[in-house]
Structure formats: C-alpha cells, structure tokens
N, C-alpha and C positions, 0 to 999 in steps of 0.2 A: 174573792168577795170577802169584806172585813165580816167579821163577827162578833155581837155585843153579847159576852157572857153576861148574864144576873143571876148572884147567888140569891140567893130569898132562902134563910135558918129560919124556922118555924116551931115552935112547941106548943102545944093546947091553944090553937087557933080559929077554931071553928066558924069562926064569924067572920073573920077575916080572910082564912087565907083565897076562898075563891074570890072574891072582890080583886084580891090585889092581883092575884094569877092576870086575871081577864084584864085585868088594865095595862099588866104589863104586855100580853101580848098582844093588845091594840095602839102599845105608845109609837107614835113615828118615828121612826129611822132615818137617818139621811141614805140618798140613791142607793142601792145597792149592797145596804149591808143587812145582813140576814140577824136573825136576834136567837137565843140557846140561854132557857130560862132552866138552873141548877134549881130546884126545889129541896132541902136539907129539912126532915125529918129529923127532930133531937128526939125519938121513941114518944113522940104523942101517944094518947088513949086513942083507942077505937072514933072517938068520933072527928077527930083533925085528919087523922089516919088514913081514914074510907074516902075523906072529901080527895086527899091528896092522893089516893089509890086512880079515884074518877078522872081526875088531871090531867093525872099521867095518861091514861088510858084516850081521853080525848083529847092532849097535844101530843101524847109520846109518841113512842115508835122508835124505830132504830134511823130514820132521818126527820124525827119531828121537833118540834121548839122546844119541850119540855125534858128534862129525864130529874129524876124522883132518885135520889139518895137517903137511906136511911141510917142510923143510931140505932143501935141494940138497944142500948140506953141513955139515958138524958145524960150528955157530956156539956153542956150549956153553948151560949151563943158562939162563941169564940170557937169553941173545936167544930159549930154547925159551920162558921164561917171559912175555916180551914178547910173543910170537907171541900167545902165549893171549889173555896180558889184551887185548891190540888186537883179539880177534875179540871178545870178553866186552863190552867196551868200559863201562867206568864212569869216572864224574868225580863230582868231591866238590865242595863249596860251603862257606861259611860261611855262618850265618842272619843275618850281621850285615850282609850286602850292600855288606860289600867290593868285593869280587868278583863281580858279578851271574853267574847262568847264560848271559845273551846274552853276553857278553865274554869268558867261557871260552869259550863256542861258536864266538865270531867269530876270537880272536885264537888259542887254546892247542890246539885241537881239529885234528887231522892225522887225516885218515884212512889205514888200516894199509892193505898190500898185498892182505888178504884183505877189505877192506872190500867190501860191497853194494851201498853207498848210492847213490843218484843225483850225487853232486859229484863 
C-alpha cells in the first residue's frame, strides 16, 4: 500500500497550523494509498507548540497519520524541511544503471537523527 509522506515545517503558527493539519488529513487519495503527515516544529513558543502537542495526540500514535518532530531551536524552514524528508526517507535512481541502488545505499545513504533503522 503507497504512502503519501507530507512534511508540513511550522514556526509561530498558531492560526494556521490546525486548519491546515485538518485539511490535510481529509485531502483525497487515490485507492489505496494511506497518507503519514511529518509535522516539523522549528522550536515555536508555547502557543504553536500546545496546538501541535493536541495533533499529535489526536492523529498520532505509533500507527497514526501524524508524528510531530521537533527543533531544540529555530534552524529555519530548510533544516524544518530536511527534518521531514530524512524521516520520509526517499532516493531516486536512474534506469540506466549509472548509479545502481547498492552504491547509493552503500556510499550516499546517511541515516537522519530521527532514523529507526538497525545501523
């Protein structure tokens, strides 16, 4: 079953970010594919914070749509957006076998600080 990661990077949002949460996890999907909404916390204040604490707690869980990544401190949009994609975790290839998948895997593949993996 495909999977539609969305990173969503947030800083002092309060106004926003529930609106957009709830939209995203009523947008339509084609058949079958499930949706895994990355929430990225660049260290908001208290009140972006609590909304996005609530979120988590009403889509998370360890099999829910949501998981909430946070920022010690404000690193800006770009490292909020790195956060995501290193959970999301995709890599690209070319079919012409340049570049095999063992050799990105062996040489270019870094696991992120949020990673799972066994290495």
């Amino acid at each position: 079953m495909p999977t539609l990661f969305v990173v969503i990077p947030v800083f002092e949002e309060p106004h926003t970010i529930e609106p957009c949460v709830r939209r995203a996890m009523v947008a339509p999907l084609p058949t079958a594919w499930t949706r895994r909404l990355l929430l990225v916390d660049d260290a908001s204040s208290r009140a972006t914070a609590d909304i996005a604490d609530r979120l988590a707690n009403e889509f998370g869980g360890p099999n829910g749509s949501l998981e909430l990544l946070r920022h010690a401190t404000n690193r800006g949009k770009g490292a909020a957006l790195r956060t995501g994609f290193d959970r999301a975790l995709a890599i690209a290839t070319d079919a012409d076998a340049v570049a095999t998948l063992n050799t990105i895997l062996r040489t270019g593949l870094r696991c992120s600080p949020h990673c799972r993996c066994s290495r």
